[in-house]
N, CA, C and O atoms as a MOPAC input file, in Angstrom:
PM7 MOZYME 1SCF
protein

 N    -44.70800 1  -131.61500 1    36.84200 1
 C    -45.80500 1  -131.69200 1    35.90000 1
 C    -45.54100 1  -130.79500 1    34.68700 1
 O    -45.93000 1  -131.16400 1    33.57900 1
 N    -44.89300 1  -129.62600 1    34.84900 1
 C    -44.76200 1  -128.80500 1    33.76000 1
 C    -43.81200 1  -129.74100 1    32.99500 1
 O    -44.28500 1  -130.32100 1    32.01800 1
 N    -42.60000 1  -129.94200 1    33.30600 1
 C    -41.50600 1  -130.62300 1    32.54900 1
 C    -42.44600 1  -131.64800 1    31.54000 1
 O    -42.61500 1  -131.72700 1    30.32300 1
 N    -42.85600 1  -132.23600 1    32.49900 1
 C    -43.98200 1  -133.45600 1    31.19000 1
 C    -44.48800 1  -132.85500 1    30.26700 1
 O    -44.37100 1  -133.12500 1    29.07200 1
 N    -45.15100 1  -131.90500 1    30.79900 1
 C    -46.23900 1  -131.13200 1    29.57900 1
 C    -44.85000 1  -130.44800 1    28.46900 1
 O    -45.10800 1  -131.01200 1    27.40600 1
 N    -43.87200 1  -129.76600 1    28.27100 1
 C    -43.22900 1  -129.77200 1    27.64600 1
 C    -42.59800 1  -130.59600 1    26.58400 1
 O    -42.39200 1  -130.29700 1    25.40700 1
 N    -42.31900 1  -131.74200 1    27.25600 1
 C    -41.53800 1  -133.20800 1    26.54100 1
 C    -42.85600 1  -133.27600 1    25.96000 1
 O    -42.73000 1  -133.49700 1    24.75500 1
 N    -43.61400 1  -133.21700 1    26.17200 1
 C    -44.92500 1  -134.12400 1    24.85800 1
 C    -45.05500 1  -132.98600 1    23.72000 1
 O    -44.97600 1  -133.03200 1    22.49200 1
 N    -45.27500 1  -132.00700 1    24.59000 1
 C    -45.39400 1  -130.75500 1    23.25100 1
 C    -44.12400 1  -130.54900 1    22.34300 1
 O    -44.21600 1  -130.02400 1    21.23400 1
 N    -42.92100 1  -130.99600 1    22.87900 1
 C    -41.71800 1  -130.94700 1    21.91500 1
 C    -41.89400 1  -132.49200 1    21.23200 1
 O    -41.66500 1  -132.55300 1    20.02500 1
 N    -42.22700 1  -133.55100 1    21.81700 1
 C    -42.22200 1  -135.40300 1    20.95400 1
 C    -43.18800 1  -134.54800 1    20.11100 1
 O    -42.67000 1  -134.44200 1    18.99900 1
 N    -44.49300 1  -133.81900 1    20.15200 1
 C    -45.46900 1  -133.73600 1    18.80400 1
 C    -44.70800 1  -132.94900 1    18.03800 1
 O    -44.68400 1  -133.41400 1    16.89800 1
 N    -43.99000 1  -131.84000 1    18.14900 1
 C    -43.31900 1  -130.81300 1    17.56400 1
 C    -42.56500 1  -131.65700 1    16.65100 1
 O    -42.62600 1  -131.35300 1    15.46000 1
 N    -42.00800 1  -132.45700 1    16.92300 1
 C    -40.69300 1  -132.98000 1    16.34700 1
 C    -41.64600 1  -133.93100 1    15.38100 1
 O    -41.76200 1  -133.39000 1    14.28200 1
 N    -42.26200 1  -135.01000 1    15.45100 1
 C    -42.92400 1  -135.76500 1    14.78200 1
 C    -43.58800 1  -135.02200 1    13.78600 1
 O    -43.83000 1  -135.61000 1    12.73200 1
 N    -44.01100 1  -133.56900 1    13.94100 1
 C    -45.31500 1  -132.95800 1    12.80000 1
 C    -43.95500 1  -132.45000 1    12.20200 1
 O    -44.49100 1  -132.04700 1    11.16900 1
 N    -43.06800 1  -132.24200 1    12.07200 1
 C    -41.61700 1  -132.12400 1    11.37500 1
 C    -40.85300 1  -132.72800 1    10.53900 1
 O    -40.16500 1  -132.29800 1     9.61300 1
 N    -41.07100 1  -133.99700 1    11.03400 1
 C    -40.60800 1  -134.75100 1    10.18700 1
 C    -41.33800 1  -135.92400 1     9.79000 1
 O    -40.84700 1  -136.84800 1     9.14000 1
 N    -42.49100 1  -135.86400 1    10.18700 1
 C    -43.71800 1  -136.71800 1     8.92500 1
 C    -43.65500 1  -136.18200 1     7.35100 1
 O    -43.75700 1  -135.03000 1     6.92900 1
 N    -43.46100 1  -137.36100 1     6.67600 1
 C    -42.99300 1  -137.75100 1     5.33100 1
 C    -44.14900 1  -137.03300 1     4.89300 1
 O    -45.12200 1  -137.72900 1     5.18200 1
 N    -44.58100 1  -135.77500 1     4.22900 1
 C    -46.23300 1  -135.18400 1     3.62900 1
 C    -46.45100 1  -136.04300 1     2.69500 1
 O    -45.45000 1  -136.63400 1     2.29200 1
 N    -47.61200 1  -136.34700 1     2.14000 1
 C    -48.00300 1  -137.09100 1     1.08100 1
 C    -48.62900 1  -136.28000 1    -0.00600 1
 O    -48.97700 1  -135.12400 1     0.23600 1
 N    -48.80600 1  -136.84500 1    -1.26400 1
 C    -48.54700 1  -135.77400 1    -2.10500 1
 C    -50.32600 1  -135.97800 1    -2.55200 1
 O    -50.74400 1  -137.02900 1    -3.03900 1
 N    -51.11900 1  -134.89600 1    -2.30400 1
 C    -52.44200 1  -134.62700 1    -2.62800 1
 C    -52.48400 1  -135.99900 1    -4.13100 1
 O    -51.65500 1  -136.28000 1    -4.99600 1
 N    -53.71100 1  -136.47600 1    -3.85000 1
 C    -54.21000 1  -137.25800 1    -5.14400 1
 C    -55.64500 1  -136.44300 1    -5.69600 1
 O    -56.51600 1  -137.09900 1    -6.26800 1
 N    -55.78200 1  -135.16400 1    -5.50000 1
 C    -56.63000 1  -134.34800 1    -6.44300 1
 C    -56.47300 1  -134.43900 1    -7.36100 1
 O    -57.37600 1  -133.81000 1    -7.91300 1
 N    -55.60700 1  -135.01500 1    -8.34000 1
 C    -55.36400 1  -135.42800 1    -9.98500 1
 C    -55.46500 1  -136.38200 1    -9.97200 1
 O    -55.96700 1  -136.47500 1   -11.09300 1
 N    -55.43000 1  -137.22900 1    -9.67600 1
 C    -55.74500 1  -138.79300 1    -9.47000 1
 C    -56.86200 1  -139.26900 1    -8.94600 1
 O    -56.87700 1  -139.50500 1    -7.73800 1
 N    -57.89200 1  -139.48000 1    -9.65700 1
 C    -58.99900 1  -140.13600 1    -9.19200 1
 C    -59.22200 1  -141.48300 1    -9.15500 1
 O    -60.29600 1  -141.93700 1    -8.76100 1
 N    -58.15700 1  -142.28700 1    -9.59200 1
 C    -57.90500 1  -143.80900 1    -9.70600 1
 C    -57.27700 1  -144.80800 1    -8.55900 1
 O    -57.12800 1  -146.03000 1    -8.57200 1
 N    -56.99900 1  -143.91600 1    -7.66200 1
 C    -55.92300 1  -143.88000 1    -6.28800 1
 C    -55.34500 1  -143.50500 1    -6.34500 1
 O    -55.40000 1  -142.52200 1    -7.08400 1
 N    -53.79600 1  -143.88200 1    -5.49300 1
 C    -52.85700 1  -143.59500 1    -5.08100 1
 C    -52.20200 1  -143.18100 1    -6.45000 1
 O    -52.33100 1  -143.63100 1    -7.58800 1
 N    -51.23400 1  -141.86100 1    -5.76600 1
 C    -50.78400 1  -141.05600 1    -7.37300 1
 C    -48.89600 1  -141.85300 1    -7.26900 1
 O    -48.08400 1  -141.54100 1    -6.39800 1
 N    -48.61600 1  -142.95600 1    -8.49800 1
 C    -47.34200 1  -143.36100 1    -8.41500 1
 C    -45.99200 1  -142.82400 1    -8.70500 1
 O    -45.90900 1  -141.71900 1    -9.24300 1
 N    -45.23000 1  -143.30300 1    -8.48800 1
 C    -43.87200 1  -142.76500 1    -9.01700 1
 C    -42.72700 1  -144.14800 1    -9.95600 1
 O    -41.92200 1  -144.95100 1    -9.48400 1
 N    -43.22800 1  -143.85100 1   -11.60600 1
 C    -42.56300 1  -144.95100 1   -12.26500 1
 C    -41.30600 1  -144.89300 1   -12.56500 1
 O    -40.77400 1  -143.81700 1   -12.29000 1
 N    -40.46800 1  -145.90500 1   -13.16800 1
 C    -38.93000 1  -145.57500 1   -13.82900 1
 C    -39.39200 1  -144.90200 1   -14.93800 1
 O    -39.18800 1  -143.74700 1   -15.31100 1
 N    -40.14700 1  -145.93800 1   -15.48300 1
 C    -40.08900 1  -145.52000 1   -17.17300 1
 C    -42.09300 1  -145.83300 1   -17.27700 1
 O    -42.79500 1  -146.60600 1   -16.62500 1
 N    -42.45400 1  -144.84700 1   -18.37900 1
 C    -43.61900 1  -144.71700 1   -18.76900 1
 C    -43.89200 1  -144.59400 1   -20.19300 1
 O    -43.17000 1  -143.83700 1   -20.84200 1
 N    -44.67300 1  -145.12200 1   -20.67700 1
 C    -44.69100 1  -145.29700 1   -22.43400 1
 C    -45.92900 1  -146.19100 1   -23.07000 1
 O    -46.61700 1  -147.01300 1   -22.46600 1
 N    -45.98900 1  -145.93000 1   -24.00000 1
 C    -47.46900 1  -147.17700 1   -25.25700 1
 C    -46.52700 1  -148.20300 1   -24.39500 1
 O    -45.39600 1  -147.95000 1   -23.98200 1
 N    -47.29700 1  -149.48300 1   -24.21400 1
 C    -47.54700 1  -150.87200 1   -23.87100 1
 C    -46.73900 1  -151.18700 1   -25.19800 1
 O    -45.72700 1  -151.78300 1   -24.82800 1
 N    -46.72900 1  -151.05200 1   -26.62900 1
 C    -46.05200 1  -151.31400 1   -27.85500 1
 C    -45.10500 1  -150.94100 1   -28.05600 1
 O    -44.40700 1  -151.44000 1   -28.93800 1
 N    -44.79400 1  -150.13400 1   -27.47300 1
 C    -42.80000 1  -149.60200 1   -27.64600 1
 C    -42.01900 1  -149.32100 1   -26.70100 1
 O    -40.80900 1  -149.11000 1   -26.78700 1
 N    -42.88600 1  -149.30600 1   -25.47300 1
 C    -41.75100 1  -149.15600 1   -24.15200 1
 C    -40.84200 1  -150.33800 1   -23.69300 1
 O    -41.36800 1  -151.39600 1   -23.34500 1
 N    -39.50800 1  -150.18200 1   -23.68700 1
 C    -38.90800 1  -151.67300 1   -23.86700 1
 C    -38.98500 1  -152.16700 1   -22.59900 1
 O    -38.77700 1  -151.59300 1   -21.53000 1
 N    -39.39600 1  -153.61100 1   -22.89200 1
 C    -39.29400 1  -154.56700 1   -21.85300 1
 C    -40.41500 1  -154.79300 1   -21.45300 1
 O    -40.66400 1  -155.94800 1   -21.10900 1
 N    -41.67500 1  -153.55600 1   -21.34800 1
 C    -42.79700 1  -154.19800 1   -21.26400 1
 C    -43.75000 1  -154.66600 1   -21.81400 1
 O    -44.88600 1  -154.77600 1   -21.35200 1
 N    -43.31900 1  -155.02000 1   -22.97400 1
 C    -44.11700 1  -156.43500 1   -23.97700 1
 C    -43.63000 1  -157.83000 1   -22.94200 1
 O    -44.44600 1  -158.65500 1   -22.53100 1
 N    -42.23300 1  -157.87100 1   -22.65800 1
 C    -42.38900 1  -159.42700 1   -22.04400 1
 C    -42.81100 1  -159.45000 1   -20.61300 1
 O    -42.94500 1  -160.59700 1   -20.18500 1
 N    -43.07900 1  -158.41100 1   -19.68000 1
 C    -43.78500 1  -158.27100 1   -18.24900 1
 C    -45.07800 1  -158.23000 1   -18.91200 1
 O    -45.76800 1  -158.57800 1   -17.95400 1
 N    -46.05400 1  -158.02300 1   -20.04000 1
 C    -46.94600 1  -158.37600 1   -20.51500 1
 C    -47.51000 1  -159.66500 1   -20.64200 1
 O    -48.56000 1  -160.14600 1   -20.21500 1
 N    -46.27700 1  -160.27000 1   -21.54700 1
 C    -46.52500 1  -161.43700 1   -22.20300 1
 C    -46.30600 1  -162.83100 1   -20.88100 1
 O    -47.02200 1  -163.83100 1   -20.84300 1
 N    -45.28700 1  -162.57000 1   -20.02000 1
 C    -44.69700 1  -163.43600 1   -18.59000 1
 C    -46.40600 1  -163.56900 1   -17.65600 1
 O    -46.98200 1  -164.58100 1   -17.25600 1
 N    -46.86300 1  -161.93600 1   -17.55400 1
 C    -47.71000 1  -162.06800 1   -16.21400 1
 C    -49.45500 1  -162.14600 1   -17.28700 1
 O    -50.54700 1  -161.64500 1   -17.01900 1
 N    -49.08400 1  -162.86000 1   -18.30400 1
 C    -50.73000 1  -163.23900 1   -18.95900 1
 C    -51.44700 1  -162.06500 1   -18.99600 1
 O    -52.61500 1  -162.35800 1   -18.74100 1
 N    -51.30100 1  -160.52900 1   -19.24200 1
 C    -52.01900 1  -159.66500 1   -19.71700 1
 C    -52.56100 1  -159.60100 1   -20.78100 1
 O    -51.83000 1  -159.95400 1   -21.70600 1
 N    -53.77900 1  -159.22600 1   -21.12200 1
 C    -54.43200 1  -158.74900 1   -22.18900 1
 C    -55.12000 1  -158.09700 1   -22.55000 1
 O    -56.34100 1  -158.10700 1   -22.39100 1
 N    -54.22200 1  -157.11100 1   -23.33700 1
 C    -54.36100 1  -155.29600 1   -23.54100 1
 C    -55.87400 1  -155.27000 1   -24.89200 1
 O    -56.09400 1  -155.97400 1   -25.87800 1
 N    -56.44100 1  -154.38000 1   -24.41700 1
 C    -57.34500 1  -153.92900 1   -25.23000 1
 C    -57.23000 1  -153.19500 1   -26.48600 1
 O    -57.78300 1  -153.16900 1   -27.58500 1
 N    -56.22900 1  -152.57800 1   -25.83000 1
 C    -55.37900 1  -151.37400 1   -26.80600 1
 C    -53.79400 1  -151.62600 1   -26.66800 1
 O    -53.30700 1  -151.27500 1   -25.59300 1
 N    -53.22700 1  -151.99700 1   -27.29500 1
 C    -51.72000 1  -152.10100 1   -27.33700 1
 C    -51.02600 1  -150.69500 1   -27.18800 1
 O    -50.10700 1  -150.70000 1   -26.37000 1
 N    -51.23800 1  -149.67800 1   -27.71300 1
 C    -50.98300 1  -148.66900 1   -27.15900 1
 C    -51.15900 1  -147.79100 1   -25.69800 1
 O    -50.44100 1  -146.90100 1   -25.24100 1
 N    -52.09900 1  -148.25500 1   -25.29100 1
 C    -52.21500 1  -148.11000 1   -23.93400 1
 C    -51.11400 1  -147.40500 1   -23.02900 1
 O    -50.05600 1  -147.74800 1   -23.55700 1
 N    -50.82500 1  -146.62500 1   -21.97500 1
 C    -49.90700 1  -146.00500 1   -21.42000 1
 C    -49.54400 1  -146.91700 1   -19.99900 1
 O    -50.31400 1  -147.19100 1   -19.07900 1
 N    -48.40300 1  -147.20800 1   -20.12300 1
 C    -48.04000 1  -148.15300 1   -18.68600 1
 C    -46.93900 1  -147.69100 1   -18.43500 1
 O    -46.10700 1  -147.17800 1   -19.18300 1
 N    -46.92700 1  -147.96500 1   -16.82900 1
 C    -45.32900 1  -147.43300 1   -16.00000 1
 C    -45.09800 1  -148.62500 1   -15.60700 1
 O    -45.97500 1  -149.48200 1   -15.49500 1
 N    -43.45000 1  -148.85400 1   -15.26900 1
 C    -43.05300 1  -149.90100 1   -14.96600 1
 C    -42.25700 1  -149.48000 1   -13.88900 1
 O    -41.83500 1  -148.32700 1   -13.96900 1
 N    -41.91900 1  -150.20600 1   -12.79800 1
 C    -41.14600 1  -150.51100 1   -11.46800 1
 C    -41.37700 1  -149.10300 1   -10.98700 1
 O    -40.54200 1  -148.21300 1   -10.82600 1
 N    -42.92000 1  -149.07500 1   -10.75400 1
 C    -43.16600 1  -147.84200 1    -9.96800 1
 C    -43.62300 1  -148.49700 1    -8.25000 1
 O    -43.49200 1  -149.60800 1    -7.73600 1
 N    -44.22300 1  -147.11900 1    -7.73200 1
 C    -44.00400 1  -146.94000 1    -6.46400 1
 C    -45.41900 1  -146.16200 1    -5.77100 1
 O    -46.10300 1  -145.47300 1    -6.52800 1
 N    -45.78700 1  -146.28900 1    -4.44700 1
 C    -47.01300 1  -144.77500 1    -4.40500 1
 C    -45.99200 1  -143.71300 1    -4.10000 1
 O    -44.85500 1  -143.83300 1    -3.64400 1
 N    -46.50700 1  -142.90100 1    -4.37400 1
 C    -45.59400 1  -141.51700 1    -4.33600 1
 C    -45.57700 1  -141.15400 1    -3.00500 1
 O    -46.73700 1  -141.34300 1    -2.63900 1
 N    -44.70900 1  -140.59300 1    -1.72700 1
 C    -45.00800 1  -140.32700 1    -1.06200 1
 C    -44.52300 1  -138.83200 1    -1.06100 1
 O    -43.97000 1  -138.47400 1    -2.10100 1
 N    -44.62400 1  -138.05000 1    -0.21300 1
 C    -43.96500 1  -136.68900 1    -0.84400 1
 C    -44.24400 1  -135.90600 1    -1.95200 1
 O    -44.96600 1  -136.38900 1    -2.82500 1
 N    -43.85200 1  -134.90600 1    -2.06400 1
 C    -43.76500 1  -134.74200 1    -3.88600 1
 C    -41.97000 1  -134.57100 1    -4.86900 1
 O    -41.45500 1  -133.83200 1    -5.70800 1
 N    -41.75200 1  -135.32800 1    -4.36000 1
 C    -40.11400 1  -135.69000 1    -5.28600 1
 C    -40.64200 1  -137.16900 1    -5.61500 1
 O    -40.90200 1  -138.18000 1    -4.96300 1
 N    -40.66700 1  -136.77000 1    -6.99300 1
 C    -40.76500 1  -137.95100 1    -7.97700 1
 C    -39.58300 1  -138.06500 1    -9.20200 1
 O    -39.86700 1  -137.88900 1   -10.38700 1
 N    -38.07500 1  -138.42000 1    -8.67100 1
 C    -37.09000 1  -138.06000 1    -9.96000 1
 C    -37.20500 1  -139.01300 1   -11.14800 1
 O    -36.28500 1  -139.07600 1   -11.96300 1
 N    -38.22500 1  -139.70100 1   -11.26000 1
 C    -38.41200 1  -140.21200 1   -12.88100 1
 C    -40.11800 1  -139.60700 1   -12.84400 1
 O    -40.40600 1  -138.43900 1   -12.58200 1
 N    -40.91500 1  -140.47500 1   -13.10400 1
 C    -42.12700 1  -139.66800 1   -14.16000 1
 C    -43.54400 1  -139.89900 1   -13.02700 1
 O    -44.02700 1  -141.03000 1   -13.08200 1
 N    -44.14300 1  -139.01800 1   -12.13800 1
 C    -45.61000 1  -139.13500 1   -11.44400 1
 C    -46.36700 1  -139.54800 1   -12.42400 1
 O    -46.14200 1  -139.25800 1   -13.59900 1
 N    -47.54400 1  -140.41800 1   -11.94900 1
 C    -48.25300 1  -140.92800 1   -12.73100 1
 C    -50.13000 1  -141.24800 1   -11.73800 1
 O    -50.44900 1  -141.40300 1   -10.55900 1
 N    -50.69100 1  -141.21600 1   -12.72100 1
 C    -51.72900 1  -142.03700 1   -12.17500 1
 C    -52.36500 1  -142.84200 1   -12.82100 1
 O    -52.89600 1  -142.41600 1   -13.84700 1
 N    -52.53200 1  -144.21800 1   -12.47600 1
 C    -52.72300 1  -145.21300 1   -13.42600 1
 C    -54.39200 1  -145.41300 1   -12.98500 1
 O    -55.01100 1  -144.71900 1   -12.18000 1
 N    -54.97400 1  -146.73800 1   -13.88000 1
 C    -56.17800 1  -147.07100 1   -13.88800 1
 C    -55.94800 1  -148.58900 1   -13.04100 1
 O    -56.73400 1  -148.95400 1   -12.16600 1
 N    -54.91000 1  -149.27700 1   -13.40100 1
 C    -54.60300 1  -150.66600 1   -13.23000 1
 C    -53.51000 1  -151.45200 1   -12.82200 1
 O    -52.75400 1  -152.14500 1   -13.50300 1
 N    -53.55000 1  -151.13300 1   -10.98700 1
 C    -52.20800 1  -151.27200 1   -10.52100 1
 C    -51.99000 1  -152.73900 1    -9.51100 1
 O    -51.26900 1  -152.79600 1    -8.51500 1
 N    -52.55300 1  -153.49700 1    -9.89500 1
 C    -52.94300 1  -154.40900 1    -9.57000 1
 C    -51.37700 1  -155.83700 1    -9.57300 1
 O    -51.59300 1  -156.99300 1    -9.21000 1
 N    -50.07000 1  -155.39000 1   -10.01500 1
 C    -49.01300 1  -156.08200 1   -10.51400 1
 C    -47.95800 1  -155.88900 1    -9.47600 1
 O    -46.82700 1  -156.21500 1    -9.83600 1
 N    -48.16900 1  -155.15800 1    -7.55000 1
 C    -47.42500 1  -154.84300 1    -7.13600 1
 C    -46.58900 1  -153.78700 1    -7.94000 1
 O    -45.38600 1  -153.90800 1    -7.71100 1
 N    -46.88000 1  -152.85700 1    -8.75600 1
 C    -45.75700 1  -151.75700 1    -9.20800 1
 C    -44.90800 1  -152.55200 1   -10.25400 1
 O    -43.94100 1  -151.87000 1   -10.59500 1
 N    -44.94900 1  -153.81100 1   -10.89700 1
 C    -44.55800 1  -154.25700 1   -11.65800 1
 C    -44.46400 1  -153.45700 1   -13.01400 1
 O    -43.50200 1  -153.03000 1   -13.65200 1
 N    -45.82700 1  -153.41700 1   -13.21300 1
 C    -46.63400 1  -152.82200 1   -14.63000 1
 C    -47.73500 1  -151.97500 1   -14.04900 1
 O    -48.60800 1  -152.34100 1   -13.26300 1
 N    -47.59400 1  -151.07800 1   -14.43800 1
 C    -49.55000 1  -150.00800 1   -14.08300 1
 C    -49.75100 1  -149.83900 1   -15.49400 1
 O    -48.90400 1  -149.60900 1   -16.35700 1
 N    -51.41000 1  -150.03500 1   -15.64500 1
 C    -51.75200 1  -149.84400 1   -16.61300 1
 C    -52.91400 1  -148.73500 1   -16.81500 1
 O    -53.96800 1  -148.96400 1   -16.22100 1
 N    -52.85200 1  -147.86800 1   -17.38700 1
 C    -53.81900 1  -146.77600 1   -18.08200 1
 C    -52.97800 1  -145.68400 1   -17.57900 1
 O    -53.86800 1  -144.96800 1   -17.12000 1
 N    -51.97800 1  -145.11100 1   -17.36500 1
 C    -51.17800 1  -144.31700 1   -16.62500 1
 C    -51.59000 1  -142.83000 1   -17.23500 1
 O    -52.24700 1  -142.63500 1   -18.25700 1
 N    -51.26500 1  -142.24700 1   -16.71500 1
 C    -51.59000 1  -140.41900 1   -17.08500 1
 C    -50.51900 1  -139.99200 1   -16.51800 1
 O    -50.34400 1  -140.12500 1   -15.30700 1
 N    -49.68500 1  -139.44000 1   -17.28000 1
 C    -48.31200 1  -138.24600 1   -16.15900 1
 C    -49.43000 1  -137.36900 1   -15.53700 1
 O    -50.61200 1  -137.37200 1   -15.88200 1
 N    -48.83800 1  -136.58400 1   -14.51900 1
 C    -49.63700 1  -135.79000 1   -13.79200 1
 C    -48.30900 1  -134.59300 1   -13.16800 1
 O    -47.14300 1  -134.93700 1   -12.97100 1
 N    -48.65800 1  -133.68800 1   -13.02600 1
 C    -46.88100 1  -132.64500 1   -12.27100 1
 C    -47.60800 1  -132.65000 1   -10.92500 1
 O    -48.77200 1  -132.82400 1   -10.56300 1
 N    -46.39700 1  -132.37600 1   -10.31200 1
 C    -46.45100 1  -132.48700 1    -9.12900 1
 C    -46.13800 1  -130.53000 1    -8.50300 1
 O    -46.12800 1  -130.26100 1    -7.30200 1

């Protein structure tokens, strides 16, 4: 009986070890806080005028801040730009209303 009680207390040991932490969304009140390639105005970030123009968007503000081929963040290693968007609705395609945020 002891041996058992050991093996479980070492399987939890090991699991609370190497669970992936997730990275607080206290800056993010929009959800999940992402992790984009590239982030920029909707008007000059290249390439996303035609993921605009392809998936029938229509921006209010052309300047607007969007990330493209992002991700939810898990962790806090984000090696291109954390973000929290308003409008992520594109599978990580395009987020739209984005805010950098540090991690």
């Amino acid at each position: 009986m002891m041996f058992f009680k050991s093996v479980v207390v070492s399987t939890f040991a090991i699991l609370a070890t190497t669970a992936a932490p997730t990275t607080s969304t206290s800056q993010c009140n929009t959800g999940a806080a992402q992790c984009c390639n590239s982030v920029g105005a909707a008007n000059s970030l290249p390439g996303a005028a035609a993921i605009i123009g392809l998936l029938g968007i229509i921006l209010q503000d052309p300047s607007v801040v969007v990330g493209l081929s992002c991700v939810n963040l898990v962790g806090s290693t984000c090696t291109q730009q954390p973000v929290c968007c308003t409008n992520n609705n594109f599978n990580g395609l395009i987020n739209i209303g984005c805010t950098p945020i540090s991690l």
